[in-house]
DRENDO-1510 file (C-alpha; in Angstrom, 1 decimal, always signed):
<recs>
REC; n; res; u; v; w
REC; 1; UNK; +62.2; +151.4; +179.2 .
REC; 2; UNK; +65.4; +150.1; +180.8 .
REC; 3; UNK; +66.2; +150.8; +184.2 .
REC; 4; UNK; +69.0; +150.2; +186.6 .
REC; 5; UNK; +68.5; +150.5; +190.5 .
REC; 6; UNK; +69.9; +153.9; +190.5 .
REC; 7; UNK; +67.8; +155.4; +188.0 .
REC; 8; UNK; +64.3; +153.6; +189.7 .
REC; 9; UNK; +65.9; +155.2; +192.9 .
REC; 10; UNK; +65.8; +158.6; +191.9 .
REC; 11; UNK; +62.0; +158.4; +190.9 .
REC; 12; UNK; +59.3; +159.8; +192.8 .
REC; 13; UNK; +57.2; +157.6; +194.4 .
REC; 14; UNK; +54.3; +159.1; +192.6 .
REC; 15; UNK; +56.7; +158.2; +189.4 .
REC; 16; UNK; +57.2; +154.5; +190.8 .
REC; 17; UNK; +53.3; +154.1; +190.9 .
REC; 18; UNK; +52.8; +154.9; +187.5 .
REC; 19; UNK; +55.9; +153.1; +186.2 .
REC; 20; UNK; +53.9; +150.1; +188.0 .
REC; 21; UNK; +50.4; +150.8; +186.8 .
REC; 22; UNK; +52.3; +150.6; +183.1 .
REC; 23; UNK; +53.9; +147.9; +183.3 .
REC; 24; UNK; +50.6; +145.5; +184.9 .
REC; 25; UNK; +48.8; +147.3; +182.1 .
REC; 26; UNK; +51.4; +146.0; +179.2 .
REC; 27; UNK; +51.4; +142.7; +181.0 .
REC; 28; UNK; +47.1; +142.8; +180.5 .
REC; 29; UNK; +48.0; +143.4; +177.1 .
REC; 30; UNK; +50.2; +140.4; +176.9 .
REC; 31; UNK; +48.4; +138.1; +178.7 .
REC; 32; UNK; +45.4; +138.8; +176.5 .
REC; 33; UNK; +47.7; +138.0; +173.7 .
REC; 34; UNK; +48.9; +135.3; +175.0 .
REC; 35; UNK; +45.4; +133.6; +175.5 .
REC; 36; UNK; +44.8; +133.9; +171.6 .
REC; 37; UNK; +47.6; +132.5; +170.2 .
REC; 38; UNK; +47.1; +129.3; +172.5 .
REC; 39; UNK; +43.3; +129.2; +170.9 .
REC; 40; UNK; +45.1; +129.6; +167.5 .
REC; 41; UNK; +47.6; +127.4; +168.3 .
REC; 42; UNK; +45.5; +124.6; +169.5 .
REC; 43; UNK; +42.7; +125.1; +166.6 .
REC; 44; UNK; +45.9; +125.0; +164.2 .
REC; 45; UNK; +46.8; +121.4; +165.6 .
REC; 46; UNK; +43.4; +120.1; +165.5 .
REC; 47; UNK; +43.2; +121.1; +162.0 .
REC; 48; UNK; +46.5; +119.5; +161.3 .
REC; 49; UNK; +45.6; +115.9; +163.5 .
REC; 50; UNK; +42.7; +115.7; +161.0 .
</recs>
């Protein structure tokens, strides 16, 4: 979703909470990504320093 000030202005503030709740759930999401591509990643290069 992209947003400009004016359009997060004209949300409720019930509508701003959930836009937050969202957004730290997709950033749980990524993080947990995140964290296993590093393990891949750094199984990968021990594989390949062998």
């Amino acid at each position: 979703m992209d947003m400009d000030r004016a359009s997060l202005r004209a949300l409720s503030y019930d509508d701003l909470i959930s836009l937050i709740l969202a957004q730290a759930e997709v950033i749980a999401q990524q993080s947990a990504q995140i964290a296993v591509l590093a393990v891949l990643v750094e199984s990968h290069l021990a594989i390949m320093s062998d």
